[in-house]
C-alpha positions, 0 to 999 in steps of 0.5 A: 500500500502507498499513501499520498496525498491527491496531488502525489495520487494524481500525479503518480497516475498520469506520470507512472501508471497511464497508458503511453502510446501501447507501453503496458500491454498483456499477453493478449495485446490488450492495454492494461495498468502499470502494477496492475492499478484498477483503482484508488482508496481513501483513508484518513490517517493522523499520525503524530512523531514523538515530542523528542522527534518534534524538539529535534527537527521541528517538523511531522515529516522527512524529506521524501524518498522514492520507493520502489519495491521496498527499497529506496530508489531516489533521493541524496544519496547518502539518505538513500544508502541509510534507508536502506541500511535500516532495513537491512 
């Protein structure tokens, strides 16, 4: 599951998922959708980082990084190489 907000949403679908030019073709030869997206679904989340995490970087996010089957795929590239790390 990714989570975006609607400008990432509609974004990501135009830019990765649409259709170009007969790109996404099955077996058959009919068009289909990168990674198999048929639809969208909305969830409202709250999440909230701890108080030392707030203290620390005044801010609720991190810098955004790619991701790409589970691993971080664009970025700075030393952010890119510790995400990985992590999960590693």
């Amino acid at each position: 599951m990714n989570l975006a907000n609607l400008g990432g949403v509609m974004f990501y679908l135009h830019n990765e998922v649409v259709d170009k030019d007969g790109e996404m073709m099955d077996e058959s030869g009919h068009k289909t959708t990168k990674f198999q997206v048929d639809r969208i679904l909305r969830f409202k989340v709250t999440m909230r980082n701890s108080d030392a995490l707030w203290k620390k970087f005044r801010s609720q996010f991190g810098q955004f990084i790619q991701f790409d089957y589970g691993q971080a795929t664009f970025g700075m590239p030393d952010h890119v190489k510790k995400c990985n790390a992590i999960w590693s």
